[in-house]
C-alpha positions as CSV (number, residue, x, y, z in Angstrom):
1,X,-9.1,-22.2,-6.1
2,X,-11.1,-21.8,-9.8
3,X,-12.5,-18.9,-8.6
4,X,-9.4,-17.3,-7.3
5,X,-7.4,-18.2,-10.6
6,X,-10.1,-16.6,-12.3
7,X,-9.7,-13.6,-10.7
8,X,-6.1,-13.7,-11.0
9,X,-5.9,-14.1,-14.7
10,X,-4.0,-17.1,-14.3
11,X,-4.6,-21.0,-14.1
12,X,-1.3,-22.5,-11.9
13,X,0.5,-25.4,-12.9
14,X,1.7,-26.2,-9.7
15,X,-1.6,-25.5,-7.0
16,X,0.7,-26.2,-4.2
17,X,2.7,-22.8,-5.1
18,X,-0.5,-20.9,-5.4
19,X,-1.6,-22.6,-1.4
20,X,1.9,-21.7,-0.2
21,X,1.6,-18.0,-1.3
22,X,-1.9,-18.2,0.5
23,X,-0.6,-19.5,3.8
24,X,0.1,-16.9,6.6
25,X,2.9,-18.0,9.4
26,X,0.2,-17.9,11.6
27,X,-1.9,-20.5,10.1
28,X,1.3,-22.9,9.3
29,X,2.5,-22.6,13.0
30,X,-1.2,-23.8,14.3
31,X,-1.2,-26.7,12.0
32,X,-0.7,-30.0,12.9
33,X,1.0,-30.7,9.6
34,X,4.4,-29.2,8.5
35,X,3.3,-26.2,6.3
36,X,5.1,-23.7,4.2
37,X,4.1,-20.1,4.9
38,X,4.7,-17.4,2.4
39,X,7.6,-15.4,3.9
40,X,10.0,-16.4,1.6
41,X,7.9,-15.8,-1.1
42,X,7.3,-12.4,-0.1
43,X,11.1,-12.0,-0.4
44,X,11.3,-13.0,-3.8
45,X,7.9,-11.3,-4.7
46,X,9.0,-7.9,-3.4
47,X,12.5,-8.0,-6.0
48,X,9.9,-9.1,-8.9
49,X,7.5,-6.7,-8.6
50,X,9.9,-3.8,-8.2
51,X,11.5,-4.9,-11.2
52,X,8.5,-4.8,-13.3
53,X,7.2,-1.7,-11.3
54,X,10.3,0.5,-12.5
55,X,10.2,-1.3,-16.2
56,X,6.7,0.2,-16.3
57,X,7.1,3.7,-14.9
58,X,10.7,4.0,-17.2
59,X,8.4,3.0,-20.3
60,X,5.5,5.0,-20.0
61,X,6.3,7.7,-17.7
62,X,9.3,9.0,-19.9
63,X,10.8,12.5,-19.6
64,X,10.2,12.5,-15.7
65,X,13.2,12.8,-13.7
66,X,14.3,10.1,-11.6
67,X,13.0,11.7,-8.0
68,X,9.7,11.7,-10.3
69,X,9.8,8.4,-10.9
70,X,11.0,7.1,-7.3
71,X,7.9,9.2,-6.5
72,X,5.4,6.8,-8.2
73,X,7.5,3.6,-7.4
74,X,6.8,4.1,-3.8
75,X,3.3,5.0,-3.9
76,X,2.7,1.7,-6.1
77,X,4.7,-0.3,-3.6
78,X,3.7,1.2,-0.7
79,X,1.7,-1.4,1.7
80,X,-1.4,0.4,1.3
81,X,-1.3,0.5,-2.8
82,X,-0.6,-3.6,-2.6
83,X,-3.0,-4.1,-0.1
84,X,-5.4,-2.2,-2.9
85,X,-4.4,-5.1,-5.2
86,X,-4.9,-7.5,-3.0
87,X,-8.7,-6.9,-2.1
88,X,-9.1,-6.3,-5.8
89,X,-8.2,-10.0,-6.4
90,X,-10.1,-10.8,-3.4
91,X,-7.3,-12.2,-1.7
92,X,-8.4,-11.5,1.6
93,X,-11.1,-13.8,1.6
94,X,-8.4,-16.5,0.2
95,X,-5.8,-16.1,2.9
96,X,-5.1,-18.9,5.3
97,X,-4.5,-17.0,8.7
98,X,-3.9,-18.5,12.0
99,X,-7.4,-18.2,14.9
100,X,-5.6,-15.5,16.6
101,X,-5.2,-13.7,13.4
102,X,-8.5,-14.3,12.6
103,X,-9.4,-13.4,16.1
104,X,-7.6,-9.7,15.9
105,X,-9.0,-8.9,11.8
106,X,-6.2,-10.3,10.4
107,X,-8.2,-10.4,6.9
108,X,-8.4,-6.5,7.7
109,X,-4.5,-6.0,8.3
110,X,-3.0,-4.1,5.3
111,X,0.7,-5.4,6.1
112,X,-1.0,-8.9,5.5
113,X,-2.8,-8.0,2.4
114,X,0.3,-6.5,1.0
115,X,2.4,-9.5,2.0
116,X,0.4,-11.9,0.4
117,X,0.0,-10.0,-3.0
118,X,3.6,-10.2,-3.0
119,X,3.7,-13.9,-2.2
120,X,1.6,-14.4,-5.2
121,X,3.7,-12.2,-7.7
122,X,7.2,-14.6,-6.7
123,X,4.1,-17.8,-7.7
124,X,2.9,-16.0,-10.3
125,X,6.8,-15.6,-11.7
126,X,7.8,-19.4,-11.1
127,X,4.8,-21.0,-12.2
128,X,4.4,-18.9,-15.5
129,X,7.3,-17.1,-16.0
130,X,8.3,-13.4,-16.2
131,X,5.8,-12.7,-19.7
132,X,2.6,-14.1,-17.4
133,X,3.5,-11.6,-14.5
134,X,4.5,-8.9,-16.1
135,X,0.9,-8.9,-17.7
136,X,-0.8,-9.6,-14.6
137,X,0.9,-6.5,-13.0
138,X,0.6,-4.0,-15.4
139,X,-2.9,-4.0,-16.1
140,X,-2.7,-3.2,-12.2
141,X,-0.2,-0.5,-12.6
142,X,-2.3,0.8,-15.5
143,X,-5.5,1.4,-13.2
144,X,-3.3,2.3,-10.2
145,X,-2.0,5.4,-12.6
146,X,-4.9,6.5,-14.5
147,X,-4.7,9.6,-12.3
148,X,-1.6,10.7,-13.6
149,X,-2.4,12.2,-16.6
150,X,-0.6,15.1,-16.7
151,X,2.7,15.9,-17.8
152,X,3.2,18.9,-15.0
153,X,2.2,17.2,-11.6
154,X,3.8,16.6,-7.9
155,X,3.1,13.5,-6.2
156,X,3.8,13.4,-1.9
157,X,2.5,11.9,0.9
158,X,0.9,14.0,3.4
159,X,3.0,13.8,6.4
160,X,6.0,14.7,3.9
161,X,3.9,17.9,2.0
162,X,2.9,19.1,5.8
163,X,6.3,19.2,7.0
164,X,7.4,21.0,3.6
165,X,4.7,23.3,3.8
166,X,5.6,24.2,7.4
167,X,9.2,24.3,6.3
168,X,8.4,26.8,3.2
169,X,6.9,29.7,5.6
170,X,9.4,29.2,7.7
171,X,7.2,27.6,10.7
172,X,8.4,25.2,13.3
173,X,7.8,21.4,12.1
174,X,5.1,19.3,13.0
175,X,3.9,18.0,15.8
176,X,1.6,14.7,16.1
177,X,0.5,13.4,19.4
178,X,-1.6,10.4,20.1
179,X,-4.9,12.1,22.0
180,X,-7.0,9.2,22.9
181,X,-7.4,5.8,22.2
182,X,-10.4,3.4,21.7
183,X,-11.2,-0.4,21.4
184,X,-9.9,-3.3,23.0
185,X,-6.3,-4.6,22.5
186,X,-6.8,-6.6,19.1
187,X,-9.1,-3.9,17.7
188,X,-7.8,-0.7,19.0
189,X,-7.8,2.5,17.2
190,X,-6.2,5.6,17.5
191,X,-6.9,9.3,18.1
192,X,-3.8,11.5,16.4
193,X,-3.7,15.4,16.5
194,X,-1.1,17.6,14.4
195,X,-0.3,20.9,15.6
196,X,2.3,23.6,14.7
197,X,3.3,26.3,17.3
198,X,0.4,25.0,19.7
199,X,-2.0,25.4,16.9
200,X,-4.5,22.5,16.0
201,X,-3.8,21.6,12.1
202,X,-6.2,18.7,12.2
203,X,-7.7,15.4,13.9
204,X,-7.8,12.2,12.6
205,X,-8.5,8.5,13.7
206,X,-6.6,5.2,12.4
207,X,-6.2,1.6,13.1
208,X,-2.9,2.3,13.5
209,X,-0.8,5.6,15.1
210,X,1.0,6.0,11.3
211,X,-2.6,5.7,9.5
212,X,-4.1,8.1,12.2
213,X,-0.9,10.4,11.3
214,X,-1.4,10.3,7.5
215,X,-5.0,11.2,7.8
216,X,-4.7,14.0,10.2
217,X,-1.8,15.2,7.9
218,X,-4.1,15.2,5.1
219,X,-6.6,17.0,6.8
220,X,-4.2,19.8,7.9
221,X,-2.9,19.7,3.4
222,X,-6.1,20.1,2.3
223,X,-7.1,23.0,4.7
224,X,-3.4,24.7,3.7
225,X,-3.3,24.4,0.5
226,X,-6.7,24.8,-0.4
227,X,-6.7,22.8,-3.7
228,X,-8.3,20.0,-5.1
229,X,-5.8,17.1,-4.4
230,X,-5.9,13.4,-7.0
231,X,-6.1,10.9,-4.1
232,X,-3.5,8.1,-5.3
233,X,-3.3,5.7,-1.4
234,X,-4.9,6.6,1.6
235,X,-1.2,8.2,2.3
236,X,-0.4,9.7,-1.3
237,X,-2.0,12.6,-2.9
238,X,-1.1,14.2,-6.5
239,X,-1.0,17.5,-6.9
240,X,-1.3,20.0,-10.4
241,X,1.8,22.6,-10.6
242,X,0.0,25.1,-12.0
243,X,0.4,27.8,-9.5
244,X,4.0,26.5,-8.3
């Protein structure tokens, strides 16, 4: 636990909080003992985070327009950016998970990771208050947006910018279809194809069918647009306007 506060940024009052924001359903339904999981925590981490997410953007992102700025909010809550966070404080390692979530890479699953960084903001914001968090987060948010440098920029997620694209020069709408899979049950991974008007737009595999999508979407982006895109997640891509 001293090593994990450490990385935090943060030593807890109240340890038990910091175990309960640790502890997956899983691993409290296989004990013996009556646990708390984080669930409920999640809940409460998810309103605090947004709060301080939007605080954030408003104060140092000013003059962007409010789809702008719901722009950014998403990519920074998205599951993949918190998961991000997550590893970064080594949570993963930390997180109390079940056998069979052990068993199927539960340590791996981004919907986990995410839902466990939020368990710690709500513990983070009981045990130190709003002034402790708030720091915590922003010199997250701060990294998170180094990208975005520019006052002239389009942030998207590639599934979105494809079907825009398509939509633009007047072409029919994406089509993704699930080619192959591979892997056994608890490790499977997908094989995703996107096409338009029966032509291939790109290939991708995921360990999931909406990872597979994004990255076969990015694939076709790239090959369309043919510009140099600011990865911000694995789904989110920013984009210079210069051209637009």
């Amino acid at each position: 636990m001293n090593k994990l506060e450490k990385k935090i940024g943060y030593q807890f009052k109240n340890k038990d909080l910091l175990r309960q924001a640790l502890t997956h359903s899983s691993y409290a339904y296989e004990s013996p003992e009556e646990i708390q999981d984080n669930e409920v925590l999640e809940f409460l981490g998810d309103s605090v985070l947004g709060f301080i997410l939007c605080d954030f953007l408003y104060k140092n992102f000013q003059g962007l327009s409010e789809g702008e700025l719901s722009k950014l909010k998403s990519a920074a809550a998205s599951t993949n950016a918190l998961a991000l966070f997550a590893k970064k404080m080594k949570l993963h390692k930390k997180i109390m998970l079940g056998k069979g979530e052990i068993k199927s890479g539960g340590r791996k699953k981004k919907t986990i990771l995410a839902g466990v960084f939020e368990a710690l903001v709500a513990v983070l914001y009981l045990d130190g208050g709003i002034q402790t968090v708030t720091r915590i987060l922003e010199a997250h948010f701060s990294h998170f947006f180094k990208k975005v440098d520019m006052d002239n920029f389009l942030i998207n997620n590639y599934k979105s910018a494809l079907q825009e694209h398509l939509q633009k020069e007047s072409l029919p709408k994406p089509i993704y279809k699930t080619i192959k899979t591979k892997g056994p049950d608890h490790n499977k991974k997908f094989v995703v194809e996107v096409s338009s008007q029966r032509q291939s737009l790109g290939k991708a595999i995921g360990l999931s069918k909406k990872e597979a999508e994004q990255k076969a979407a990015q694939k076709a982006i790239k090959n369309l647009l043919n510009k140099k895109l600011r990865i911000l997640t694995s789904d989110t891509f920013i984009l210079e306007k210069k051209n637009d």
